[in-house]
N, C-alpha and C positions, 0 to 999 in steps of 0.2 A: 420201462417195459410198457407198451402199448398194448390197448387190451385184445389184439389180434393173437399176440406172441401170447399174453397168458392163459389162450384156450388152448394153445401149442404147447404148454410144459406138461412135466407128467405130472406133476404134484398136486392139480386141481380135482382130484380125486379127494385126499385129505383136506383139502382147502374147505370143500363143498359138503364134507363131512364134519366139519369143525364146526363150518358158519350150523348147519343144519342141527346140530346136535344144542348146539349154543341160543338159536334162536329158538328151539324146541324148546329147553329149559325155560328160556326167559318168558316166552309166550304162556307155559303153563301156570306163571304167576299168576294169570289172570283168573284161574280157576279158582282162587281165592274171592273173586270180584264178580266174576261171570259164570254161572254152570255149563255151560257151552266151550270152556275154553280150546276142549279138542280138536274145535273146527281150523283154530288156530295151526295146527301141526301143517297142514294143505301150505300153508305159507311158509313156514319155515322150511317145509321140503320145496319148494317152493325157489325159494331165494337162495336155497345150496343146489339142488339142481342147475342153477342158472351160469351156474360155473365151471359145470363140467363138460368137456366134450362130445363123449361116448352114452348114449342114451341109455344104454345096460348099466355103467356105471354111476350115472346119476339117480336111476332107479335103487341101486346097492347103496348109494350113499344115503338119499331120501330114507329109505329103509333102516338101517342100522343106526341111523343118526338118531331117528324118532325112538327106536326100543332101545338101544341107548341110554335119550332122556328120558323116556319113561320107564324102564328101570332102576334109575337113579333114583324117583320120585318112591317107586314102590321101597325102594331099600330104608329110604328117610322114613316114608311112611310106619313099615313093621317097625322100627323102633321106639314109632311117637304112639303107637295105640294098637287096639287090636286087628292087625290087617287079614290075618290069615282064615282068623275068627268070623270078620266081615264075608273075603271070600267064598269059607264056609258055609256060610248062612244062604246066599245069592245061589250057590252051587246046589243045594238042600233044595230050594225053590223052584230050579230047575229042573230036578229030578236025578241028580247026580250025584246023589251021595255026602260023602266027605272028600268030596275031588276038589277041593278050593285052589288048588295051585291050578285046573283046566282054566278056572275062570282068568285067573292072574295071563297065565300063557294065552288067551284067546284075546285078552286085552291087549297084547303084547304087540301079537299079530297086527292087529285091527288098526293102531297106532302107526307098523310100522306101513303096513298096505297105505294109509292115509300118508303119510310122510311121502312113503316111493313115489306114488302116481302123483303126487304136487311137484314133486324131483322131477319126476316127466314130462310134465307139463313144463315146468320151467327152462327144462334143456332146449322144450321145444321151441319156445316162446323164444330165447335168447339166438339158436342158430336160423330163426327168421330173420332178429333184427341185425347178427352181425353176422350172417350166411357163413355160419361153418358148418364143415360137414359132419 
């Protein structure tokens, strides 16, 4: 398969949702190492965008790829300590109450908007260099 025919299958919807969600995860190791790791997500949406045809659907991929993995991350998280507790507190600050789950959903979003529009970018980026449409 020549990579003309693979922006032609239908499957690269899941494909660019895989790599995306995959690179997402892997990327956010670095948040261990780096506090900035989230800029990181631009590029995993990034790199699964670049794989997909349809600009709406690379955007959808980008998107759900990144909350996705950062969902995963927050699940890991509420088990290893107090997340919701945390959220709490951030939400209080804000002037919001005991709304701790807004903050978690607002992170959610943020992530995945960062994810989509790198998916955008990338679809776009990739039907300059091999002109599809």
């Amino acid at each position: 398969m020549n990579i003309s025919e693979f922006f032609e299958s239908k499957q690269n919807f899941l494909v660019g949702f895989i790599v995306t969600l995959g690179l997402g995860l892997l990327l956010q190791l670095f948040g261990f190492i780096w506090a900035y790791a989230w800029i990181l997500m631009v590029v995993a949406g990034f790199m699964g965008g670049f794989l997909i045809k349809a600009s709406g659907l690379g955007f959808l991929a980008g998107f759900l790829g990144i909350i996705s993995g950062w969902l995963i991350y927050f699940i890991i998280l509420m088990f290893q300590g107090p997340f919701f507790e945390f959220a709490t507190l951030i939400a209080n600050v804000l002037g919001l109450g005991d709304l701790g789950i807004v903050i978690i959903i607002l992170a959610l979003l943020v992530g995945g908007l960062i994810g989509g529009f790198g998916a955008l970018n990338g679809h776009f980026i990739a039907s300059i260099i091999y002109k599809k449409e």
